[in-house]
N, CA, C, O and CB atoms as a CASP TS submission, in Angstrom:
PFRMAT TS
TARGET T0000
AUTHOR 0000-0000-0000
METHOD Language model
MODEL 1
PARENT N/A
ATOM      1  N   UNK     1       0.855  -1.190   0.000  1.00  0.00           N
ATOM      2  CA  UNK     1       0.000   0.000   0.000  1.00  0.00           C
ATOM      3  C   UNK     1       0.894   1.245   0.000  1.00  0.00           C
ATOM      4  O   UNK     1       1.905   1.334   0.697  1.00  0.00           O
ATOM      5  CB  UNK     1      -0.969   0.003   1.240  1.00  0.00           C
ATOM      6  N   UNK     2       0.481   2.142  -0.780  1.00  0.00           N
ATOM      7  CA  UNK     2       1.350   3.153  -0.734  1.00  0.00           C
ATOM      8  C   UNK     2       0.872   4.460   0.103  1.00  0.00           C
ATOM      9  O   UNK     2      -0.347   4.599   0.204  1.00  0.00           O
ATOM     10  CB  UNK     2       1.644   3.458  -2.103  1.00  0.00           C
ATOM     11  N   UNK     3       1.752   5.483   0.744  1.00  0.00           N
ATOM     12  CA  UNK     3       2.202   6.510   1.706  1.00  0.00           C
ATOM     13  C   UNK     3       0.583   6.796   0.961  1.00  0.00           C
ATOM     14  O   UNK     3      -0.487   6.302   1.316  1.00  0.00           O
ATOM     15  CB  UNK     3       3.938   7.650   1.611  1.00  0.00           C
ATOM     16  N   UNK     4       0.823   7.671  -0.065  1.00  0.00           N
ATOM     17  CA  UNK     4      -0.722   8.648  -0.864  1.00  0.00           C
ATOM     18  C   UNK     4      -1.834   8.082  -0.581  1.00  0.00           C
ATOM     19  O   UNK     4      -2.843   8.723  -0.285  1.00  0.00           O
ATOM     20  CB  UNK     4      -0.895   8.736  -2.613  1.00  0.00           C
ATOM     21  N   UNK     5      -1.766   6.560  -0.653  1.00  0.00           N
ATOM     22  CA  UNK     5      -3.273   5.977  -0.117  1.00  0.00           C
ATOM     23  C   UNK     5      -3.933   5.695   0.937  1.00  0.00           C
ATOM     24  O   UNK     5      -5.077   5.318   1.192  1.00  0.00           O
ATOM     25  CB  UNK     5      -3.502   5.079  -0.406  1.00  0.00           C
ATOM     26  N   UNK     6      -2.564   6.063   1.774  1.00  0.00           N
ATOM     27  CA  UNK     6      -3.040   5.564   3.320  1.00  0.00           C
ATOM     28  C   UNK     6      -3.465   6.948   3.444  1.00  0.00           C
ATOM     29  O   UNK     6      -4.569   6.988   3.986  1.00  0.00           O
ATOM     30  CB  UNK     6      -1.797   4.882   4.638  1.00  0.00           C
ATOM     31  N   UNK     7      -3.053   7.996   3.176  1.00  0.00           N
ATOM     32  CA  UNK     7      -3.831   9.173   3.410  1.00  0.00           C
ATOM     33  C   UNK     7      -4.996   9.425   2.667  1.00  0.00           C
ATOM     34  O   UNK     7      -6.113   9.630   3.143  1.00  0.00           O
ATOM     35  CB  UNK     7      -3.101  10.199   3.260  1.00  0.00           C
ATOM     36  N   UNK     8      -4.732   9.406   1.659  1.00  0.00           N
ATOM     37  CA  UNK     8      -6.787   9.230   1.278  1.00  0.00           C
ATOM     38  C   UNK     8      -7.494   8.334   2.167  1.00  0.00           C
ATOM     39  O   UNK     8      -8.465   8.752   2.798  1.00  0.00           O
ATOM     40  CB  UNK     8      -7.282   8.395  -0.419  1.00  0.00           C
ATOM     41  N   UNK     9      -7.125   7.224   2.265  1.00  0.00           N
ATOM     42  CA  UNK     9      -8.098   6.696   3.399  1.00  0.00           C
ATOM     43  C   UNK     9      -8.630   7.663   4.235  1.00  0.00           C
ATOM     44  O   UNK     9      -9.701   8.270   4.233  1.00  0.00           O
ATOM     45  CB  UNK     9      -7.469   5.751   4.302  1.00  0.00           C
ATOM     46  N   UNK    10      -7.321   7.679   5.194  1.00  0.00           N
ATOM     47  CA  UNK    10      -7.385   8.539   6.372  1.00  0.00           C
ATOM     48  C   UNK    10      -8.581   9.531   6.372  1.00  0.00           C
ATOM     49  O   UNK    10      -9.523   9.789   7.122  1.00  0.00           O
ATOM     50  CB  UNK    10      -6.095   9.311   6.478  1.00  0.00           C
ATOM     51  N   UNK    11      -8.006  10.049   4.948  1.00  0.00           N
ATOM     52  CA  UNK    11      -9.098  11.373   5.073  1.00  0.00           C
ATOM     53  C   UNK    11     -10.925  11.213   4.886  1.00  0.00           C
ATOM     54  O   UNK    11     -11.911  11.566   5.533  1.00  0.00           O
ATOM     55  CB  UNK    11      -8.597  12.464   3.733  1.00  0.00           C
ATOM     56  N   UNK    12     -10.686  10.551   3.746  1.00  0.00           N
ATOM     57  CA  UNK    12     -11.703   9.404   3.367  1.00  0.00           C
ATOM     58  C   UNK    12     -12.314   9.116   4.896  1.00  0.00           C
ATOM     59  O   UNK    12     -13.129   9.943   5.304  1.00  0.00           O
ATOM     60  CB  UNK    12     -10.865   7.867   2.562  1.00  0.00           C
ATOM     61  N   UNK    13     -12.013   8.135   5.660  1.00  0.00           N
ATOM     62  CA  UNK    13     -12.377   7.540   7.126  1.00  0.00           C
ATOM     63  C   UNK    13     -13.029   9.022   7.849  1.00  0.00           C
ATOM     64  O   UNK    13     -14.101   9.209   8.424  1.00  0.00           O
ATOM     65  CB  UNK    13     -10.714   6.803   8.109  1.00  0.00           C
ATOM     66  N   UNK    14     -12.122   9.766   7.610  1.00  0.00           N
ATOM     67  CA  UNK    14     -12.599  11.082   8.778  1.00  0.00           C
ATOM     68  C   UNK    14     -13.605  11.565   8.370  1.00  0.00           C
ATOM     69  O   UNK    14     -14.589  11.908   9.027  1.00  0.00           O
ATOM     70  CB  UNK    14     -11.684  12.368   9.024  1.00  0.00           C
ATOM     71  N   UNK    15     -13.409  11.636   7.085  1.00  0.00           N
ATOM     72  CA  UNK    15     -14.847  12.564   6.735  1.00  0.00           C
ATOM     73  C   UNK    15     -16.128  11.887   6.844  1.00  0.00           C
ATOM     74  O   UNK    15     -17.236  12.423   6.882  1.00  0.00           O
ATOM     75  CB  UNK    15     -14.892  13.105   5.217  1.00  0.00           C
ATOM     76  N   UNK    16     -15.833  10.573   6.894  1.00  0.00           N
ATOM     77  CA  UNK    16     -16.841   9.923   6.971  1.00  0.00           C
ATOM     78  C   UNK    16     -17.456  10.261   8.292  1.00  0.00           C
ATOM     79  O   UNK    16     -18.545  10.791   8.514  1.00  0.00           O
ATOM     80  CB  UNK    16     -16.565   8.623   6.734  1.00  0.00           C
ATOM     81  N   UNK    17     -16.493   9.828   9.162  1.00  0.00           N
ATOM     82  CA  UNK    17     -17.004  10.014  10.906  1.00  0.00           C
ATOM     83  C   UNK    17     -17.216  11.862  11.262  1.00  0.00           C
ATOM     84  O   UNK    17     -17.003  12.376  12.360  1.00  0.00           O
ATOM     85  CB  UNK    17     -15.340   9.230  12.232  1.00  0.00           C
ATOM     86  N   UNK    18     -17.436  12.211  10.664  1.00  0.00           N
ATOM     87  CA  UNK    18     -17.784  13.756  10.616  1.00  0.00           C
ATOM     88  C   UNK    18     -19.041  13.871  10.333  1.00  0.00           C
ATOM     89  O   UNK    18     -19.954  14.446  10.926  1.00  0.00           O
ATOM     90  CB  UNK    18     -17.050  14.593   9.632  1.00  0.00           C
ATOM     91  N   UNK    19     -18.987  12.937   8.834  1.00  0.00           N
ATOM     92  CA  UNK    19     -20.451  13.042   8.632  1.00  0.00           C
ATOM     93  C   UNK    19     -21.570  12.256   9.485  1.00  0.00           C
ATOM     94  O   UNK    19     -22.746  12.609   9.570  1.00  0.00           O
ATOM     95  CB  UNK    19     -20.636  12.668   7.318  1.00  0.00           C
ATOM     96  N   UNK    20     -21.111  11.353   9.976  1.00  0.00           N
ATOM     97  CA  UNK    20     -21.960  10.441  11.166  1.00  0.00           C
ATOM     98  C   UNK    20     -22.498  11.159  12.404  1.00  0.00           C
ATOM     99  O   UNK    20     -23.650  11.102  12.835  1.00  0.00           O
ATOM    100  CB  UNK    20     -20.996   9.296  11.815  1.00  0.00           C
ATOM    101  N   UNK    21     -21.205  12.016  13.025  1.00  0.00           N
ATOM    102  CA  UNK    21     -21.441  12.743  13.911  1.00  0.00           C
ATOM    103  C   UNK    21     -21.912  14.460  13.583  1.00  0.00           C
ATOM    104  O   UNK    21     -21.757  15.152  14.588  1.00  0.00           O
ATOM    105  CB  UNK    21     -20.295  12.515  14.628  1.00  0.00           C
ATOM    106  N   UNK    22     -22.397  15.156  12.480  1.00  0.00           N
ATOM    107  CA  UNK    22     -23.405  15.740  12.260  1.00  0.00           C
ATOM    108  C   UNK    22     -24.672  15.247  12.265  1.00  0.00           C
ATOM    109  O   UNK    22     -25.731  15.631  12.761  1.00  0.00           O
ATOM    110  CB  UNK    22     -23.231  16.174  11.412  1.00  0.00           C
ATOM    111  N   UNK    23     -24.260  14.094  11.453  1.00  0.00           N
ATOM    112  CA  UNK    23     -25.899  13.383  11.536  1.00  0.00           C
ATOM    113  C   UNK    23     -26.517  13.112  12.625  1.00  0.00           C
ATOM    114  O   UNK    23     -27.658  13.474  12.912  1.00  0.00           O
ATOM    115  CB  UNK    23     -26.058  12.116  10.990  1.00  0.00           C
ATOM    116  N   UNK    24     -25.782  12.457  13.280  1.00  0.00           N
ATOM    117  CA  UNK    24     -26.263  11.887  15.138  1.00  0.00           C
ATOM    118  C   UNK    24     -26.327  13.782  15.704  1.00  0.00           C
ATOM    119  O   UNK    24     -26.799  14.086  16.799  1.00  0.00           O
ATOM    120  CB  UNK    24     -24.262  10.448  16.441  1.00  0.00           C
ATOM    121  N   UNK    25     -26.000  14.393  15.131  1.00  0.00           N
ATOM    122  CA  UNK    25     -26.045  15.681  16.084  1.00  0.00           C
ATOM    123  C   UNK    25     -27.378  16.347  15.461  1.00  0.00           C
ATOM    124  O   UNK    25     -28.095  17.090  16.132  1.00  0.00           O
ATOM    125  CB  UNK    25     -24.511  16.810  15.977  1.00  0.00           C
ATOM    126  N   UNK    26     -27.574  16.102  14.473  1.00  0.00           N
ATOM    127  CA  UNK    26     -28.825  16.824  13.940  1.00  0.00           C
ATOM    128  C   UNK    26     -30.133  16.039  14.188  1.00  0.00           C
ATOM    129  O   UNK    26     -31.214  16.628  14.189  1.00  0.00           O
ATOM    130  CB  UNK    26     -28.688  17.072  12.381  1.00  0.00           C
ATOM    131  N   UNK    27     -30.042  14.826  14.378  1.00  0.00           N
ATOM    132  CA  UNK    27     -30.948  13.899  15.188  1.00  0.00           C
ATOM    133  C   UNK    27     -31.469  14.126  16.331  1.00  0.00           C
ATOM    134  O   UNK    27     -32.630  14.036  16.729  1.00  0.00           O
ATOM    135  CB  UNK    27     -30.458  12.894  15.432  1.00  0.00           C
ATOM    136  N   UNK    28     -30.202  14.526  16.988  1.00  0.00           N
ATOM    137  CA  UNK    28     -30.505  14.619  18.768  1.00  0.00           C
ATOM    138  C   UNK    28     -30.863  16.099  18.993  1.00  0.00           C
ATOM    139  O   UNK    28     -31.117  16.632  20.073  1.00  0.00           O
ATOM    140  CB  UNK    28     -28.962  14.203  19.900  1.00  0.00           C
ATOM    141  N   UNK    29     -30.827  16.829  17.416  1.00  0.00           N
ATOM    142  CA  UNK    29     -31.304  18.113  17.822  1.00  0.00           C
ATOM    143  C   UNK    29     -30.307  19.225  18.552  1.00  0.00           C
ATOM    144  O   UNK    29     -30.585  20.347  18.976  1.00  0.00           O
ATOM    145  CB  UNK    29     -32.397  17.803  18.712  1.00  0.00           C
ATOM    146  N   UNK    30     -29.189  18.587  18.546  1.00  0.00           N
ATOM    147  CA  UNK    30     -27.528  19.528  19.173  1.00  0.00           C
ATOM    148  C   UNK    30     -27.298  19.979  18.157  1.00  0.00           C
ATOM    149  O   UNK    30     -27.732  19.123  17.387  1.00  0.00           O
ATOM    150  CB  UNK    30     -25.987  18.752  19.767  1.00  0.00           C
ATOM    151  N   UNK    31     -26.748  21.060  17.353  1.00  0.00           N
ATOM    152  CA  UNK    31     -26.225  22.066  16.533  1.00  0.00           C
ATOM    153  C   UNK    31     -24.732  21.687  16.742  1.00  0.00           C
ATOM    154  O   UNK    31     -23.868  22.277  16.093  1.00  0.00           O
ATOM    155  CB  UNK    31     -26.676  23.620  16.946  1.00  0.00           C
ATOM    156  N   UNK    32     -24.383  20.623  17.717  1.00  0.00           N
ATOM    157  CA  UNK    32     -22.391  21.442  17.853  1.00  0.00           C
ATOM    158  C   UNK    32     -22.724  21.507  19.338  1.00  0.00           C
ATOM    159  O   UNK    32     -21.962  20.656  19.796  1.00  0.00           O
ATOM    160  CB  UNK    32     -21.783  23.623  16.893  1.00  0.00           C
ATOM    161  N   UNK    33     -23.228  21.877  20.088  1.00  0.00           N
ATOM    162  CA  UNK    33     -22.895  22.425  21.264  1.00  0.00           C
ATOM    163  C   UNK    33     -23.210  21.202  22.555  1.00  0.00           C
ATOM    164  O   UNK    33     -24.159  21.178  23.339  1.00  0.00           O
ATOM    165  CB  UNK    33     -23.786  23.863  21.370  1.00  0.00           C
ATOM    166  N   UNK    34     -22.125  20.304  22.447  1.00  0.00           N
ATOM    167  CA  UNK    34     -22.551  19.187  23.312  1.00  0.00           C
ATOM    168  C   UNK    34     -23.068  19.423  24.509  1.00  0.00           C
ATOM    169  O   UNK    34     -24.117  18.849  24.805  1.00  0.00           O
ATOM    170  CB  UNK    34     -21.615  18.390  23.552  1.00  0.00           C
ATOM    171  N   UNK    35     -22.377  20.403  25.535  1.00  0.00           N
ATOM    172  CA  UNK    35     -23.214  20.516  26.494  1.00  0.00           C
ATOM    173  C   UNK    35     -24.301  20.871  26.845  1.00  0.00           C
ATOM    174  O   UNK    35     -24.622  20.826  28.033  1.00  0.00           O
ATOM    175  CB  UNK    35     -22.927  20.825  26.950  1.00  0.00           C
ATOM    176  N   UNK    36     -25.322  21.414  25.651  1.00  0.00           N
ATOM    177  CA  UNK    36     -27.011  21.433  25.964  1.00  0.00           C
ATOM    178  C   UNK    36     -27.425  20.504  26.253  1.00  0.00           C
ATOM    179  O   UNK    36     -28.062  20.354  27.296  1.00  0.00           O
ATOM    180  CB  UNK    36     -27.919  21.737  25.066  1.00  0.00           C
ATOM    181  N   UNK    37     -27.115  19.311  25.158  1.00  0.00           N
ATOM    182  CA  UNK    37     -28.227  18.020  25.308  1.00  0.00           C
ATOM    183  C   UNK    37     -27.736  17.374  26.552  1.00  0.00           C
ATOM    184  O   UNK    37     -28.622  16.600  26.916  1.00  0.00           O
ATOM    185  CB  UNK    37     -28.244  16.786  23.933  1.00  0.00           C
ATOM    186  N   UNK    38     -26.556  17.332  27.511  1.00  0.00           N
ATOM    187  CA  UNK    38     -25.936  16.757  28.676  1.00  0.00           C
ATOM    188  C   UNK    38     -27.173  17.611  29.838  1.00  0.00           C
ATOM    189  O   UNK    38     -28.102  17.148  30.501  1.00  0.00           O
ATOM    190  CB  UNK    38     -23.946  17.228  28.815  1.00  0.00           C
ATOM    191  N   UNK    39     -26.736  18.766  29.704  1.00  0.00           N
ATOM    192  CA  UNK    39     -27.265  20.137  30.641  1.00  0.00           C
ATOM    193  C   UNK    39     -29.402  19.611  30.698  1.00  0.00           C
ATOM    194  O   UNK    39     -30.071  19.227  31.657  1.00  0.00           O
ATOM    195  CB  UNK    39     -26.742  22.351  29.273  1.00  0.00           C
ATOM    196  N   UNK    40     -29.769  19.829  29.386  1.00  0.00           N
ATOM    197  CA  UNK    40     -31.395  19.328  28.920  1.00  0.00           C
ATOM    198  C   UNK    40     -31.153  18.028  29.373  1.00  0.00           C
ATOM    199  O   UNK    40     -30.479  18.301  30.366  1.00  0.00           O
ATOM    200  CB  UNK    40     -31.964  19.384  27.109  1.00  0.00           C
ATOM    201  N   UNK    41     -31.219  16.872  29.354  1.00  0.00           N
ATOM    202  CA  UNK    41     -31.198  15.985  29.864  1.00  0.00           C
ATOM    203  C   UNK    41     -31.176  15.894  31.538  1.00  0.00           C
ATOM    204  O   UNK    41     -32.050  15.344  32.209  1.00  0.00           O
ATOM    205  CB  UNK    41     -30.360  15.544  29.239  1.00  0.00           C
ATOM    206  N   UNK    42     -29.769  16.673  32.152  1.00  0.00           N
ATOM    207  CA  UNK    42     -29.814  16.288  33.822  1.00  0.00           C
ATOM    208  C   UNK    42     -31.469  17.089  34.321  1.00  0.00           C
ATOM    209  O   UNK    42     -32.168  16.771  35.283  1.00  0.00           O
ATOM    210  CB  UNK    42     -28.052  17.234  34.893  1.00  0.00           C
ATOM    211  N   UNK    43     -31.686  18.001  33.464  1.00  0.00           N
ATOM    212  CA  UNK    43     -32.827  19.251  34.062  1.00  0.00           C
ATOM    213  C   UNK    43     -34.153  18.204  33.924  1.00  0.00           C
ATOM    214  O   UNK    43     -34.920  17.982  34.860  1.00  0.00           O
ATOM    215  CB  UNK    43     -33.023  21.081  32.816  1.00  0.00           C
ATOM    216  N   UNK    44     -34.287  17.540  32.428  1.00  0.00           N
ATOM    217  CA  UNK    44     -35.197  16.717  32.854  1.00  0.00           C
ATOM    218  C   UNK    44     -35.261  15.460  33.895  1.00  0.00           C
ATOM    219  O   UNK    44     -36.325  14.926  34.210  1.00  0.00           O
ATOM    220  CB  UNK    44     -35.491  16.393  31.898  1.00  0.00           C
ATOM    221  N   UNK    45     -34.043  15.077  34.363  1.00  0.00           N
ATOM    222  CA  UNK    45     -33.922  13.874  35.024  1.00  0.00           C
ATOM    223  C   UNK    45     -34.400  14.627  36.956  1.00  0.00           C
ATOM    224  O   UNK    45     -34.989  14.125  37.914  1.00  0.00           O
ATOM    225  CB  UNK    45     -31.949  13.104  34.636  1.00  0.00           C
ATOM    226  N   UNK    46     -33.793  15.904  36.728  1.00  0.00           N
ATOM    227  CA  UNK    46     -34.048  16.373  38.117  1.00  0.00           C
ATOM    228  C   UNK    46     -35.359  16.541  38.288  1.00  0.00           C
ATOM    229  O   UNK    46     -35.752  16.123  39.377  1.00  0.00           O
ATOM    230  CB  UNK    46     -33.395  17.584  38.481  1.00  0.00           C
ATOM    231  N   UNK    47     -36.410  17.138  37.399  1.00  0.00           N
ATOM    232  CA  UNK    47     -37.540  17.280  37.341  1.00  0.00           C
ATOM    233  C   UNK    47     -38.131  16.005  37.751  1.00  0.00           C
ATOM    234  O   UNK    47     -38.695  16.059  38.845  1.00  0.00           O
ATOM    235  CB  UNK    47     -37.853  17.760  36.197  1.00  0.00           C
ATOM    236  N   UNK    48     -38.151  14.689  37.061  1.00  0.00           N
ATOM    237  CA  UNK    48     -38.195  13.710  37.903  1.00  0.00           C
ATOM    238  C   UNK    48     -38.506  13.232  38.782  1.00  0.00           C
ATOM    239  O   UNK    48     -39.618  12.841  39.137  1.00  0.00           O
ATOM    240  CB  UNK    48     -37.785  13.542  38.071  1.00  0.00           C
ATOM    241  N   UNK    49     -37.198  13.192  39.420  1.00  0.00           N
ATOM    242  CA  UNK    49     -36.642  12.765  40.423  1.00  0.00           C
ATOM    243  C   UNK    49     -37.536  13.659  41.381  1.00  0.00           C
ATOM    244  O   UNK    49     -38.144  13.069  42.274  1.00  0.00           O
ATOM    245  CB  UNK    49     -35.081  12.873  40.408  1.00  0.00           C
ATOM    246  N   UNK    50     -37.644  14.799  41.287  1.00  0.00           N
ATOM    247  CA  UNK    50     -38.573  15.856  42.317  1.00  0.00           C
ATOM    248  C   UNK    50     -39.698  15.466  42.051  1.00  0.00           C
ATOM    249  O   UNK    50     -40.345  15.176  43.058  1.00  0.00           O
ATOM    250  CB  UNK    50     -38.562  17.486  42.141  1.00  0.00           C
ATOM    251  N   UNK    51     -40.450  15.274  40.674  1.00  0.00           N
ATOM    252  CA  UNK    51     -41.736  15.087  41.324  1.00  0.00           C
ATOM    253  C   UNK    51     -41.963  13.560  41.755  1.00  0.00           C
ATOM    254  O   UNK    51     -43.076  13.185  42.125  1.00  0.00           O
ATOM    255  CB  UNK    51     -42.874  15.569  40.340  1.00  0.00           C
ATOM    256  N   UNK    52     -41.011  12.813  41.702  1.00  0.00           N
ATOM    257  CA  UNK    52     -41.356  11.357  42.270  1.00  0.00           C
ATOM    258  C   UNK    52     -41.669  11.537  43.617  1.00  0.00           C
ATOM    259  O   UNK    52     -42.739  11.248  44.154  1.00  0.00           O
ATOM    260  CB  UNK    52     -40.180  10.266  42.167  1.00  0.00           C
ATOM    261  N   UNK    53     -40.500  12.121  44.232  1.00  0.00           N
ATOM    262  CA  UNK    53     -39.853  12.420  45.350  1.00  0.00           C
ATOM    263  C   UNK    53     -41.215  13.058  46.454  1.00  0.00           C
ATOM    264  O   UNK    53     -41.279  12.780  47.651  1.00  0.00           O
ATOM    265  CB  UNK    53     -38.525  13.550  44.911  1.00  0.00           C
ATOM    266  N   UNK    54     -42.072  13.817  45.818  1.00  0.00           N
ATOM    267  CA  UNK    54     -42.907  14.454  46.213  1.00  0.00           C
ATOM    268  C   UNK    54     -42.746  15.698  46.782  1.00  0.00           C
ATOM    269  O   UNK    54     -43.727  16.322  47.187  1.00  0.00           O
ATOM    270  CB  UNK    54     -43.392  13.830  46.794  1.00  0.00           C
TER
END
C-alpha cells in the first residue's frame, strides 16, 4: 500500500465520521454544542426525580 493511499483513506475515514457525527447531532437536535443536550437531559432527570420524590 502506498504513503498517498493511506492518506486518502485517512481522510476518506474522517470525513466519513464527521459526517456520522453531524448526523447523530442533527438527530438529537444539538447544533455542535454538546453541552445542551448533557445540561437538557440532567434538568429533565431532576424534574423527575422531584416530582417522584414528592
Amino acid at each position: 500500500m502506498y504513503f498517498d493511499d493511506w492518506e486518502k483513506r485517512q481522510a476518506y475515514d474522517r470525513g466519513r465520521q464527521d459526517e456520522r457525527d453531524r448526523i447523530r447531532r442533527s438527530v438529537d437536535g444539538d447544533d455542535g454544542d454538546g453541552c445542551f443536550g448533557v445540561i437538557f437531559l440532567c434538568v429533565i432527570i431532576y424534574v423527575i426525580v422531584k416530582a417522584c420524590s414528592g
